[in-house]
N, C-alpha and C positions, 0 to 999 in steps of 0.2 A: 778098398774104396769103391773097387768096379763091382761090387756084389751089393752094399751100401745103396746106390745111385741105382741101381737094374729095380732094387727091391723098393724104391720110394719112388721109380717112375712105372711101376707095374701098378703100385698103389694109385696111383694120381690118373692111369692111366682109366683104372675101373671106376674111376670116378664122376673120367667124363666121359663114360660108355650112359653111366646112368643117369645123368644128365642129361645130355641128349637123348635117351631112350626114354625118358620117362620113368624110368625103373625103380623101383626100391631098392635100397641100401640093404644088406644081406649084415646082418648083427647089433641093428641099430634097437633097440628098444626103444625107444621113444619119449624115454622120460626128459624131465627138463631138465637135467645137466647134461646130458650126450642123448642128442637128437639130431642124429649126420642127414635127415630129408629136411628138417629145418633149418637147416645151415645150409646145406646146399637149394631151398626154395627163397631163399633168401638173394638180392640183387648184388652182396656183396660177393655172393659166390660164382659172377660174372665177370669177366673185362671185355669192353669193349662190345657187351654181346655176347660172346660164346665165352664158355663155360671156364671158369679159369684154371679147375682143371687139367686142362690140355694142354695151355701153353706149359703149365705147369712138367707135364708126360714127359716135351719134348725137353727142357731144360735139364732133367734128368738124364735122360739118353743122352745128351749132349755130354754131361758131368764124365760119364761113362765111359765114352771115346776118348776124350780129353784127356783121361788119369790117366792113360796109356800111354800116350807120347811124353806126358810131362811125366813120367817114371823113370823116361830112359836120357830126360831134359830137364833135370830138378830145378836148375836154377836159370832156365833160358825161356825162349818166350811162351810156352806150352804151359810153362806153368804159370804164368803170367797171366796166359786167356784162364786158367783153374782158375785161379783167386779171386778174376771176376764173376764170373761164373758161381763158385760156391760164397762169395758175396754176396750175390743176386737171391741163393738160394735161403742164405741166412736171415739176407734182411725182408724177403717176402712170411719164411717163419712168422719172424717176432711181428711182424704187420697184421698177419692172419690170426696169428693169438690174440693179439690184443685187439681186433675184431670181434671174437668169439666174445671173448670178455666183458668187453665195457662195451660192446653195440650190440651184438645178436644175444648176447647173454645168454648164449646156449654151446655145446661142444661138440665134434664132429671125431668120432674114434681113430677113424682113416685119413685124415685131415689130418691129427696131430701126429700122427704114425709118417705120413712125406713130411712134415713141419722137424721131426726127430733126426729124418734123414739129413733136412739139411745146416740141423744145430754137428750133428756127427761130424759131415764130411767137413763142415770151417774146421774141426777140430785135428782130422786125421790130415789135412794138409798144410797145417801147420807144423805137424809130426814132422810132416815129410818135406817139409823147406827147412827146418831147423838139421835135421840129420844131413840132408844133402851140401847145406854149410858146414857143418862140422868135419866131415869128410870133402871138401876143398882144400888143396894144399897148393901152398901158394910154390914156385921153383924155386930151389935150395939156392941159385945163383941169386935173386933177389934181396935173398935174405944175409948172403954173403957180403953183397957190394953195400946194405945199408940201405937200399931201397924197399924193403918190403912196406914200411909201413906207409909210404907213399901212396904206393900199390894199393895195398887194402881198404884207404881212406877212399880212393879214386871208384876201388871194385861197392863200396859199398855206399858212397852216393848214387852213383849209377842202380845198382839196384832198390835202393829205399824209392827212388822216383818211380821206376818201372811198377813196384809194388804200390806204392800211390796213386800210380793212375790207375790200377787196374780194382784196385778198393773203390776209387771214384767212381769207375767206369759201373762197378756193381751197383754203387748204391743209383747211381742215375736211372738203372732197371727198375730199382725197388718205388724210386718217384714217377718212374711210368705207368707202373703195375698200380700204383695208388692213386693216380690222376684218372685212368681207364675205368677205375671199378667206380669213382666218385662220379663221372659221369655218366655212367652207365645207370648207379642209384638215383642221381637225378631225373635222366632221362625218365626212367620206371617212377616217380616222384610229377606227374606229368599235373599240371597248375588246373584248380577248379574254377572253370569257364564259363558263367551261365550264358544258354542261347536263346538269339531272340526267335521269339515264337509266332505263327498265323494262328487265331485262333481259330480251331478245327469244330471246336463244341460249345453249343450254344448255354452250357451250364458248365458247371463244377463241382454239384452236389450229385449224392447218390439216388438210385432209384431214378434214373431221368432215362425217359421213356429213347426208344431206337431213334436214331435218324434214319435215312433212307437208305444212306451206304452202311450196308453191311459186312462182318465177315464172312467168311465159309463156314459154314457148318460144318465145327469140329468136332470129330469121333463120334457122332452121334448116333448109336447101332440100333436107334427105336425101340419103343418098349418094349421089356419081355413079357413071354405071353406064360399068365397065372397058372401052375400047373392045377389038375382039375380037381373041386372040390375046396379050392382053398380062395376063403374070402378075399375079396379084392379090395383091399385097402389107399389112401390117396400116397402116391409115393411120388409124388412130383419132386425135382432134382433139388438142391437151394440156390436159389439164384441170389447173387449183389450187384448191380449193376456199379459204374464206379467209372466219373467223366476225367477226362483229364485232357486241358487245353494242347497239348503237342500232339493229340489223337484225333483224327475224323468220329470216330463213333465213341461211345460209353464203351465198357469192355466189363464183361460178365467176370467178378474174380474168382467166382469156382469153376471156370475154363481156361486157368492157368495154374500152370507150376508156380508155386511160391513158396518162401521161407516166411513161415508165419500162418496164422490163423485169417482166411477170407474175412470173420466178421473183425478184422482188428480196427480199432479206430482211425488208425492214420496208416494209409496204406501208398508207397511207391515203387516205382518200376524200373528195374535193373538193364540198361539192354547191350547183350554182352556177346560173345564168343570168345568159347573154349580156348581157342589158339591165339586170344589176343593177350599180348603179357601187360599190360596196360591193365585188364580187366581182371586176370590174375592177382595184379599188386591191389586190386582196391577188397576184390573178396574178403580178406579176413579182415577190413576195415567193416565192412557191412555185418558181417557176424559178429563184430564186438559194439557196431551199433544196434544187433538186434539183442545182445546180452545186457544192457545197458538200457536201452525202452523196454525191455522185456514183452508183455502181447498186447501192447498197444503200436507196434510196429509190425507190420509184414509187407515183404518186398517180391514184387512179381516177377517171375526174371521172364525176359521177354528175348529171344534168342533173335541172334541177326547174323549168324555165319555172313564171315568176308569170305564167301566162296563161290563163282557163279555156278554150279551146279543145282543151287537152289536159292541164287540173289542177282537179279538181273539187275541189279541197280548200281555194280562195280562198274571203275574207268575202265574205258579199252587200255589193254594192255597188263591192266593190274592181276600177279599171277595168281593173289589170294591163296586163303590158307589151306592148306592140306586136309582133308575129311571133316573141314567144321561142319558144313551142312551133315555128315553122318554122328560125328561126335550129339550134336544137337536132338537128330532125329530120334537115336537112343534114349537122351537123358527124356526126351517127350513122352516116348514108349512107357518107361518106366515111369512115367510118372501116372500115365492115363492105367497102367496095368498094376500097380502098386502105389498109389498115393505115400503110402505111410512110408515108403523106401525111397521115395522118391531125394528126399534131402542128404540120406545119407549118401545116396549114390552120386549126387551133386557134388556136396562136398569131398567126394574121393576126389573126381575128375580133377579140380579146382586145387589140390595140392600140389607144391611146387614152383617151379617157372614156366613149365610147359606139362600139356596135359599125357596121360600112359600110354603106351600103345594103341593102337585101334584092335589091336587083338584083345588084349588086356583090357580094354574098354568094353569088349561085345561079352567078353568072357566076365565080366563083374555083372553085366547086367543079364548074362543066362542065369549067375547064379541065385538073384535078386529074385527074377518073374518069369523064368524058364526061357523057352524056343520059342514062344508068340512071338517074343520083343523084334524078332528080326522075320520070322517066317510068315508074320501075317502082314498079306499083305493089303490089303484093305484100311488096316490099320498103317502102316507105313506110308498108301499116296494121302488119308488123311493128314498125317502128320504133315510133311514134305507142303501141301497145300496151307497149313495153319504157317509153317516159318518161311512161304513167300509171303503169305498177305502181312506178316511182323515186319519181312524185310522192308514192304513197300512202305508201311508207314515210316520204319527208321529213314527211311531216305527223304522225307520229307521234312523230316526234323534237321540231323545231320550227318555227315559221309565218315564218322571218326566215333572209337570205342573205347573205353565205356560211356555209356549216358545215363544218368539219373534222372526219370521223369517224375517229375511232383505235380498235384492238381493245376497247379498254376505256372508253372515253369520246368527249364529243364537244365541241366548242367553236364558239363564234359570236363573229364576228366579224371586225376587220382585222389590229390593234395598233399601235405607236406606230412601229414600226420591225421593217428586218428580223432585227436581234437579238434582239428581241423574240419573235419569231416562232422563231429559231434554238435560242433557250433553250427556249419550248413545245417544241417537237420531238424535243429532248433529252431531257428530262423524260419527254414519253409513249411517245416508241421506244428500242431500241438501236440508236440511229446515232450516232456522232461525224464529224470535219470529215474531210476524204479528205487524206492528204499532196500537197502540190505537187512535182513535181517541179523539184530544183533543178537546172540546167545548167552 
């Protein structure tokens, strides 16, 4: 049993290593029946916040120590605390399976491998309470005077209660661990807010000439000079210009990162951070609204790190998140030094609950667009310059992420679902669903 318990909390253990690291799951394929980053990117594979996992590790360990004492205490209180304990551990199993199942609809290898663990050990401690009975022997005097069966009735209320409360005791863990993750989904489930808006811009159509406040002038390396002999043709950039009332100025869309085509018909603006798990839960809602408008949608994502290393617009005191101003600066790099990569490298970052390493982050994006990404540094105070003047405006709108900006309004938050999400969208653009094509 103590090799059982070591070997399902080694498992759970490397779990929530990669959970919290960011990591990939080492044997996972990815297909849609066993997809252990989809399961664990998923809000179920949370309590309370942190990774469940973990608590998961420690109840394990615990199993562990415990079979010890109640080996050499079969029928005394050690095994008592067991029964709750490999309770606890059985009825989190069958909760998590039937999660996989009928809610994430996907499966996690290593997830059913500690789920294994803990269908086993209910099993081998039932082993081990039935033999430890069988091997009680009641004193030969008892059984002489006519008292034994007294005795036995007396020994085995007393225990059926003791084993009752400690069954109770278990499942009352299994209703914590199920209350903890449902608010945790909720919480990540965060309600769609529209906010009220000053209007910044004196229109809402495109093509609408600058205002006076401008941005910086981003990346802009001046033209290169014709090498010689070679005709000099009109290469001026494409510009769209493209108002939108929660902005001071119009905003040129071929000087952002987006998902989608600059000239799409209906175009809105994401504004998000890496580190925000808020803005996490809504991403694959935004890519199944852009599968669903297909390219009459494209969405700018307009970065607003909650970091003050490059957002002076944080509370005093607020400790903000760790590398988002760098997370960001990168995914900008690459976007200005590879356009065409630019998405894929977004959508890596954007898997999960929390974004990869920052090693892991700089290391995807050398392999993308090389050493410019980080070495040039002309290109990086541009960047840095472009996601203050982003953050100034988000502060102007509101202090909380994600925000969806539309020409004429703006909205905070996740919602309950992606129709949810599909109906907003409808509502503030003219897109409807793209025909399928049938074969």
């Amino acid at each position: 049993m103590t090799l059982v318990a070591l070997a399902a909390a080694g498992v759970a253990a490397y779990l929530a290593f990669e959970s919290l690291t960011g990591g990939v799951i080492a044997g996972c394929d990815g297909s849609a029946t066993f997809d252990c980053d989809s399961v664990l990117a998923t809000a179920w594979s949370r309590w309370l916040g942190i990774p469940v996992a973990l608590p998961g590790a420690l109840l394990y360990l615990t199993i562990a120590v415990v079979v010890w004492f109640a080996a050499r205490d079969p029928l005394g209180m050690p095994m008592q605390v067991l029964v709750a304990l490999v309770t606890l551990a059985f009825g989190a199993a069958a909760w998590f399976v039937s999660l996989q199942t009928f809610v994430i609809e996907s499966w996690c290898r290593y997830c059913l491998m500690v789920h294994s663990g803990g269908v086993l050990m209910v099993l081998l401690t039932a082993v081990l309470i039935v033999v430890a009975r069988r091997a009680q022997r009641l004193p030969q005097s008892l059984v002489d005077s006519g008292a034994a069966i007294p005795a036995m009735m007396d020994s085995r209320s007393t225990n059926l209660m003791a084993w009752f409360g400690s069954i109770a005791l278990g499942l009352l863990g299994v209703g914590m661990l199920a209350v903890g993750q449902w608010l945790t989904a909720t919480e990540l489930n965060a309600p769609l807010e529209e906010i009220a808006l000053t209007s910044n811009s004196a229109s809402t159509t495109d093509n609408e000439e600058t205002p006076t406040t401008e941005a910086p002038d981003f990346m802009d390396n001046g033209p290169s000079e014709p090498e010689e002999e070679t005709p000099v043709t009109n290469s001026a950039k494409p510009s769209r210009l493209k108002a939108f009332t929660a902005l001071e100025r119009p905003i040129d869309l071929y000087e952002y990162p987006m998902l989608g085509d600059p000239e799409a018909p209906q175009v809105l603006i994401e504004m998000l951070d890496y580190n925000c798990k808020h803005c996490r839960r809504l991403h694959p809602r935004l890519l199944a609204a852009r599968e669903r408008y297909g390219d009459d949608l494209a969405i700018v994502l307009w970065f607003t790190p909650l970091e003050s290393a490059c957002n002076s617009h944080l509370a005093p005191g607020f400790k903000g998140h760790r590398d988002s101003c760098e997370y960001a600066r990168l995914s900008y790099s690459v976007w200005h030094l590879a356009p065409e990569k630019f998405e894929e490298y977004h959508n890596w970052l954007m898997e999960g609950v929390a974004p990869p390493t920052m090693a892991n982050a700089r290391k995807e994006a050398f392999r993308l667009v090389g050493d410019r990404v980080s070495l040039d540094n002309d290109l990086k105070q541009s960047v840095l310059k472009q996601i203050s003047w982003q953050c100034d405006q988000w502060s102007k709108i509101e202090t909380h992420l994600p925000i969806v900006v539309f020409p004429d309004s703006a909205v905070r938050g996740v919602g309950e679902s992606d129709e949810q999400v599909f109906k907003l969208f409808e509502q503030k653009l003219d897109v409807t669903p793209q025909a399928t094509d049938v074969p």
